[in-house]
C-alpha positions in Angstrom: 95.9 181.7 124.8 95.1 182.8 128.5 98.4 184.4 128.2 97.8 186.3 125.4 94.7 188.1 127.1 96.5 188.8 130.5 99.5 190.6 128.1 97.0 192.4 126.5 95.2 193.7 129.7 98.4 194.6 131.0 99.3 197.1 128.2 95.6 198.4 127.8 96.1 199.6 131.8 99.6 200.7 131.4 98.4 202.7 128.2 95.2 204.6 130.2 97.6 205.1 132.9 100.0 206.3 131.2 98.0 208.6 128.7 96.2 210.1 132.1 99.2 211.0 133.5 100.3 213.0 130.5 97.2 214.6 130.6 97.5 215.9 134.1 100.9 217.2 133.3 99.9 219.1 130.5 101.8 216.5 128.2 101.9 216.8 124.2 99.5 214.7 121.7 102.8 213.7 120.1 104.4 212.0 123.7 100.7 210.6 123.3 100.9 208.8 120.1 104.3 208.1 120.4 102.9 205.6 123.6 100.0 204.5 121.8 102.0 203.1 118.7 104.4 201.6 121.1 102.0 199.5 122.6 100.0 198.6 119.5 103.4 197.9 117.8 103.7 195.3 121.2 100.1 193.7 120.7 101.3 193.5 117.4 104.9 191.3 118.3 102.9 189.2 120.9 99.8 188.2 118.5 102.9 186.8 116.0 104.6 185.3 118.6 101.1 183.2 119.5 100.8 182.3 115.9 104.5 181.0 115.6 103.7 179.4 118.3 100.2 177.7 117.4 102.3 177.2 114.3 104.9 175.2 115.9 102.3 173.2 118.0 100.3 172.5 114.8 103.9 171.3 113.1 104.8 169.2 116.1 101.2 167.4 116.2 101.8 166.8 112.2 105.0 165.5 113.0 103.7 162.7 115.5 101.5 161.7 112.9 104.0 161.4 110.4 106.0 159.6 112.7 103.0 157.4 114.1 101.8 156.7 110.2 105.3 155.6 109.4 105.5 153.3 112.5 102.3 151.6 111.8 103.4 150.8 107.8 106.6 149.5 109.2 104.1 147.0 110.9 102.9 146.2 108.1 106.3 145.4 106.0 108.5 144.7 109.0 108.1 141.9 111.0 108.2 143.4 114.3 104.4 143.3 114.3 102.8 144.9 117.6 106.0 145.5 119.6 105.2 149.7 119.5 109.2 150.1 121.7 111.0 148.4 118.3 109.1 150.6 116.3 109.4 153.6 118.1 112.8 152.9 118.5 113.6 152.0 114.5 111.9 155.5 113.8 113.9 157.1 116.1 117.7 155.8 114.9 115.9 156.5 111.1 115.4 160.5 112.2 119.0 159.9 113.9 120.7 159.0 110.7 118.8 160.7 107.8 117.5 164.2 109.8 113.7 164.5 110.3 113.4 166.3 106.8 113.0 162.9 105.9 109.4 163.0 106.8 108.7 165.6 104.5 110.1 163.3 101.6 107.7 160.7 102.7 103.8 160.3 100.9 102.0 158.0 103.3 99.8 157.4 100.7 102.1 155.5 98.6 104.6 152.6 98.8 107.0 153.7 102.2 109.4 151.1 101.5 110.2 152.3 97.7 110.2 155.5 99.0 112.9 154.7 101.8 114.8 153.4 99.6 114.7 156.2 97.2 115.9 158.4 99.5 118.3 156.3 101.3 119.5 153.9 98.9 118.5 150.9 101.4 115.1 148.8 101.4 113.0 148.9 104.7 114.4 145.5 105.6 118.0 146.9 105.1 117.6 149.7 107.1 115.9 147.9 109.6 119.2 145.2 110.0 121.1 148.1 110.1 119.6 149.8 112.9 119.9 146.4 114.9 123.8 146.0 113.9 122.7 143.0 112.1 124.7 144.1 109.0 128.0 145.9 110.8 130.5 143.7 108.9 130.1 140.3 107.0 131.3 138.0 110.1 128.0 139.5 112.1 125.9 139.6 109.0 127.1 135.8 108.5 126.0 134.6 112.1 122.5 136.3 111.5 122.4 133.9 108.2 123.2 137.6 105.7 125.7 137.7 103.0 126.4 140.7 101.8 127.6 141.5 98.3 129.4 144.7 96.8 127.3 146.6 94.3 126.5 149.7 93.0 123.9 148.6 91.1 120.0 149.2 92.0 119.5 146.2 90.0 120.5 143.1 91.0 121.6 140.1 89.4 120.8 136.3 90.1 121.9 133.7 88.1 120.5 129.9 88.7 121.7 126.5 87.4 120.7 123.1 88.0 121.7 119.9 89.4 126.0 119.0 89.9 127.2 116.1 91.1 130.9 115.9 91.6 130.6 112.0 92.8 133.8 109.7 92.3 134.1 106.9 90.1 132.8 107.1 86.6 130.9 110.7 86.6 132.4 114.5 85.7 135.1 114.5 87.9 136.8 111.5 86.4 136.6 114.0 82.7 137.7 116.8 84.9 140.5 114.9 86.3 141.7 113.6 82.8 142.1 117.2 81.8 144.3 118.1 84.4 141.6 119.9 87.3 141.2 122.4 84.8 137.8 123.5 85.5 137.9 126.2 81.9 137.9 122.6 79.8 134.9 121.4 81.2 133.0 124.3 81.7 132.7 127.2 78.7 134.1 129.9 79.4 130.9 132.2 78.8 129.2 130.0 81.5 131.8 130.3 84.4 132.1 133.8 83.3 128.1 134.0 83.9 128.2 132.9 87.0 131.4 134.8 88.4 129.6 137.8 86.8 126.4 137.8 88.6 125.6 139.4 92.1 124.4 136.2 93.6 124.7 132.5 91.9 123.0 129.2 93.2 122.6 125.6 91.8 121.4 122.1 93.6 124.2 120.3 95.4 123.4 117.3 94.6 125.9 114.8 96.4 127.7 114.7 99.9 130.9 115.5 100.1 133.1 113.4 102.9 135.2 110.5 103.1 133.2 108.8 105.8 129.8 106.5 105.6 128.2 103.9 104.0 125.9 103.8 100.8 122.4 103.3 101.9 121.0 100.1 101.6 118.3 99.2 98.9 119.6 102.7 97.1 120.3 101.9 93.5 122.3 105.4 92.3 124.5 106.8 95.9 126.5 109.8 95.3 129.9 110.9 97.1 132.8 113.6 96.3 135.7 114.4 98.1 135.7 117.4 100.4 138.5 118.6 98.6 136.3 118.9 95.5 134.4 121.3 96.9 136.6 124.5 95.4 135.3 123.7 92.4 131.9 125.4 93.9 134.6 128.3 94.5 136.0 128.3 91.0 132.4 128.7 89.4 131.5 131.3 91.3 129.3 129.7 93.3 127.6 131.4 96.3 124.7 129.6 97.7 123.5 126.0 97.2 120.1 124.0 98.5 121.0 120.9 99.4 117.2 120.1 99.6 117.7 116.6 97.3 117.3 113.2 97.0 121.3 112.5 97.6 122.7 114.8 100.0 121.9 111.9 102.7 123.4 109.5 100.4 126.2 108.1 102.8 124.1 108.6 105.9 124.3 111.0 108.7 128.3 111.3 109.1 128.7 112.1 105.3 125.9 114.8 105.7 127.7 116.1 108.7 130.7 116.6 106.6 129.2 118.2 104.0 127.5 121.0 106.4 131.3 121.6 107.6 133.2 122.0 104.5 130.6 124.2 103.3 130.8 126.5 106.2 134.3 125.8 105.9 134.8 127.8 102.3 131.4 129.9 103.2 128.9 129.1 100.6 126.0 129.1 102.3 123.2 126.5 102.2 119.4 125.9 102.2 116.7 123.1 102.9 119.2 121.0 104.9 120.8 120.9 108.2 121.8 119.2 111.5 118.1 119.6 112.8 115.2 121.2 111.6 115.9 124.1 112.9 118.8 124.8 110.5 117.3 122.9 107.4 114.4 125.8 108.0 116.4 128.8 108.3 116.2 130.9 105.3 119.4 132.5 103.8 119.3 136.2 102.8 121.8 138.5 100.6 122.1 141.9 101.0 123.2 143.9 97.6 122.3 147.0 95.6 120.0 148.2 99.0 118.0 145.4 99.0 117.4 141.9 100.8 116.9 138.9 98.9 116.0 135.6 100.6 116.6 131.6 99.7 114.6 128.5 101.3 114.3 125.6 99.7 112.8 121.8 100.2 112.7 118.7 98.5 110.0 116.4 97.1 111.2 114.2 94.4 111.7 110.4 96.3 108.6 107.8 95.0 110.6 105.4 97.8 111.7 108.2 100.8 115.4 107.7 101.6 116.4 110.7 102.6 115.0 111.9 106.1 113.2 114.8 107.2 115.4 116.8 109.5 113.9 116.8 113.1 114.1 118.5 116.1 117.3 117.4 116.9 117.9 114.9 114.1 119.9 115.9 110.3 117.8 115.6 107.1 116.3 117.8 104.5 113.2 120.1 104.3 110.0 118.0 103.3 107.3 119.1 101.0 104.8 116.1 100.2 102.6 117.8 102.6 103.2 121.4 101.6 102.4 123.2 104.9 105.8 123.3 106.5 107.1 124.9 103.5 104.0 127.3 103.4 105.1 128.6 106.8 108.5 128.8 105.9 107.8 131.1 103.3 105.0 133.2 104.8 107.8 133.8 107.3 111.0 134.4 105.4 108.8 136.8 103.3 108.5 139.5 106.2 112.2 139.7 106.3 113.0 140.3 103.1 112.7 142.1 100.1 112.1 139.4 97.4 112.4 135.9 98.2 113.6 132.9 95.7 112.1 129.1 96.8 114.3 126.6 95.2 112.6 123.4 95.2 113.3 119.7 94.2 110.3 118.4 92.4 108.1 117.0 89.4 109.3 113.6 87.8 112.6 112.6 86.6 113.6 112.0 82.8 110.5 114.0 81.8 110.4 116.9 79.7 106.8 117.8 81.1 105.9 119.6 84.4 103.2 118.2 86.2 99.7 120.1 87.2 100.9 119.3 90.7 103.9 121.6 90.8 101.6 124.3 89.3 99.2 124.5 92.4 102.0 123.9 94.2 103.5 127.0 92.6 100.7 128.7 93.4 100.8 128.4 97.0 103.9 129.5 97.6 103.2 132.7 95.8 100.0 133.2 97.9 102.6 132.5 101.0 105.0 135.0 100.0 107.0 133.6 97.2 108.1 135.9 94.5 110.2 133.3 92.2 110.2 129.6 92.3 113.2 128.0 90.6 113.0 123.6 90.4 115.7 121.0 89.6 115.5 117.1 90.0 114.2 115.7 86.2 117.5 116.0 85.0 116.1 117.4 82.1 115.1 121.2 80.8 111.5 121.2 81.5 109.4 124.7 80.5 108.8 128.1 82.3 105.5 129.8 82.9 104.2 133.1 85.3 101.6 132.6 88.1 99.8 135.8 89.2 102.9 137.1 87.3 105.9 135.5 89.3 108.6 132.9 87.8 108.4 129.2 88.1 111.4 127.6 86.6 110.0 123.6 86.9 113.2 122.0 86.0 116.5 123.4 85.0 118.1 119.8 84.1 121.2 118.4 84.7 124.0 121.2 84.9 126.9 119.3 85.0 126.4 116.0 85.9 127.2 112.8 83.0 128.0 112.3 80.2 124.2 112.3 78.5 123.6 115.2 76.3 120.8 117.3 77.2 119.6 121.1 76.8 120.1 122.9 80.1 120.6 126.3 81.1 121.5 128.9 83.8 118.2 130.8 84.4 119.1 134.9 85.6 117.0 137.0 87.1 116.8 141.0 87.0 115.8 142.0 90.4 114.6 146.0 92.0 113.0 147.3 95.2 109.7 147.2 92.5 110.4 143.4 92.0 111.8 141.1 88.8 113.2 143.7 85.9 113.5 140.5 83.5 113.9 136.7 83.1 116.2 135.8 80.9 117.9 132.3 79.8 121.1 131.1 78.6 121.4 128.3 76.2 123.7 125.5 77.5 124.2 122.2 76.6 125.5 118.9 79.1 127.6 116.6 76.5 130.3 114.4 76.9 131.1 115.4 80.6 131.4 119.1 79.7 128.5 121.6 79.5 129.2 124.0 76.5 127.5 127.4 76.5 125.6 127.5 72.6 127.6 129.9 70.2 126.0 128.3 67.1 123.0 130.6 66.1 120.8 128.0 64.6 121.7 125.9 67.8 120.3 128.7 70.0 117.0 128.7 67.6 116.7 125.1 68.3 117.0 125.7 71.9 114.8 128.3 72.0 112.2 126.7 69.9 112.4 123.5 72.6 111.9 125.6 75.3 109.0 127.3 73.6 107.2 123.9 72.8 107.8 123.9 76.6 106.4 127.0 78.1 102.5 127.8 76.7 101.7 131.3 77.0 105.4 132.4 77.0 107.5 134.5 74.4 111.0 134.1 74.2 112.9 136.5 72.2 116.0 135.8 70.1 118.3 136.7 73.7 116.5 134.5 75.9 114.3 137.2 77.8 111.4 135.7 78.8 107.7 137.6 78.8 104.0 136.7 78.7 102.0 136.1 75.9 99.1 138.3 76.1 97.7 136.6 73.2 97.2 133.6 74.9 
């Protein structure tokens, strides 16, 4: 502004000199004016120059706050806490990409990451990978423990079974065998189409698959398949699995081994187990539709322990008796993601009731950043319920496992940057070594009248979609 006044001075002197000197020389009223608008019509371009230019400075300062506001929510979503270089540095390569108009699409006063995503297509945690090169192609997405799946969908879609167990010797296989390794004769085709169908598919691996090891000692039922088995996994449509379970340490540490291997080997990721505790901790995460979805998973279901906890340089499985482990896990696979499944191995076997346990239980890991909870072990279809309105699925039963008949089901989930869309079952039946998907309509009644009996303050509707009673 001290500018402004000198210019000014300046043509007030030049104009008195000026209009003196025409008077001395006897000069016209019109050369007169003709000066005197000329220098108004200068004050005039100089005082809108200074107010573009306040302008500007006002815009710029706005602009830092935008930027600073949107720096300090990515603190809160992101886990990049205090470190004010990432986020400077994240905002910068998100100006870089998407033009700092983007700023003017942007209401700090309402959710950043929905409205990132709205106007990028890609969740905070998305972008965030991106920026980092986390997510360049699927071999680097892979080694940062990110799969990343094809969709155009903003929706995306998870489907869940239960327990398999492709053991030798006197179990599914054997039936599977006997029809030729024809996987569409044990399976109905509606199921395997399910599962092929959805964006991401998971069930509890429940067996180790090598040639090597002993059965453990003093351990009544010991599961093993042969690697080569594992297509199967392939055939289905299979893409993650928790090995977080009472057999996957069935033949001891070399079997285990093996089972990490061939699973790496026709990339299907897994959860709650590993070679140390390191690896049986890491979360898995999907990226599809634009957003990140994350897996962890651990395993409480042996009254006499077996199976070890992995250590710090020891194999085993993720423990939850004590729950606090698993608390952390989740408080910390929560800031990296946008919605994050557990998929535990709990409650008590053969029984069609969940225990008050697993609801506390359930409970906790929704205060730690949980948004579904999806359980296996009984054996058995046990009910469904919400918690602060989040999914727990206590057991899904055996998927295909014996030859016992039991209700089971693949559980899929409808999930958006706001969260679950719907919960939805599909009724399934294990008999005879095959599990059947249920045509019958009075047979999907039946099935939905069990599960109903189940679940207390649930409504199922006639296609399996699964909502609160608010009668209740």
């Amino acid at each position: 502004m001290v500018v402004s006044v000198r210019k000014r001075v300046i043509y007030l002197t030049v104009f008195i000199a000026f209009s003196l000197y025409l008077g001395a020389c006897g000069g016209h009223r019109n050369d007169n004016e003709d000066l005197r608008q000329v220098v108004i019509t200068q004050e005039e371009t100089t005082q809108e120059e200074d107010v573009e230019q306040d302008d500007a400075e006002q815009e710029r300062i706005l602009q830092e706050q935008r930027l600073s506001e949107l720096a300090e929510n990515f603190r809160e979503i992101l886990f990049i806490g205090e470190d004010e270089e990432a986020k400077t540095v994240f905002v910068e390569w998100l100006l870089d990409v998407y033009g700092p108009e983007l700023l003017e699409k942007i209401n700090f006063s309402e959710d950043i990451n929905k409205q990132l995503y709205d106007v990028t297509g890609k969740s905070l945690h998305v972008l965030w990978d991106t920026s980092l090169g986390c997510l360049k192609d699927e071999d680097t997405a892979a080694a940062y423990s990110i799969y990343l799946k094809n969709t155009e969908d903003t929706t995306v879609d998870l489907a869940f079974a239960g327990d398999i167990c492709l053991t030798e010797d006197g179990y599914v296989i054997d039936h599977y065998d006997a029809l030729g390794s024809d996987i569409q004769l044990c399976l109905s085709e509606e199921i395997i189409d399910r599962l092929n169908a959805a964006d991401i598919s998971m069930l509890n691996h429940e067996y180790p698959a090598s040639m090597r090891g002993t059965a453990l000692e003093g351990k009544y039922y010991t599961f093993r398949a042969d690697p080569g088995r594992e297509m199967i996994l392939q055939q289905m449509g299979i893409d993650i699995v928790s090995l977080a379970n009472n057999h996957i340490y069935d033949f001891g540490a070399d079997a285990f081994y093996d089972t990490l291997e061939v699973l790496k080997q026709i990339r299907v990721p897994y959860v709650g187990a590993g070679a140390d505790m390191e690896e049986a901790s890491r979360p898995v995460y999907f990226v599809a539709g634009g957003i990140k979805i994350g897996f962890v998973s651990a395993n409480r279901s042996e009254k006499y322990i077996f199976t070890p906890e992995a250590g710090e340089n020891t194999p085993g499985v993720v423990r939850m008796y004590d729950t606090t482990m698993m608390n952390n896990i989740i408080k910390e696979a929560s800031k990296r993601c946008d919605y994050l499944i557990a998929y535990v191995h709990w409650g008590t076997e053969d029984s069609k009731y969940y225990e008050s346990y697993q609801t506390a239980i359930a409970q906790e890991f929704f205060d730690s950043g949980a948004d579904a909870i999806i359980g296996s072990h009984p054996h058995v279809l046990q009910g469904m319920g919400f918690v602060d309105g989040k999914p727990v699925v206590y057991s899904l039963g055996d998927f295909w496992f014996n030859a016992e008949t039991k209700y089971t089901t693949i559980v899929n989930l409808e999930v958006s940057i706001d969260g679950l869309a719907e919960l939805s079952v599909m009724p399934c039946i294990q008999e005879g070594y095959e599990t059947h998907y249920i045509i019958d309509e009075s047979e999907q009644n039946a099935f939905y009248d069990y599960l109903r009996e189940l679940s207390p303050g649930i409504v199922i509707d006639d296609n399996g979609v699964l909502t609160v009673s608010f009668s209740s």
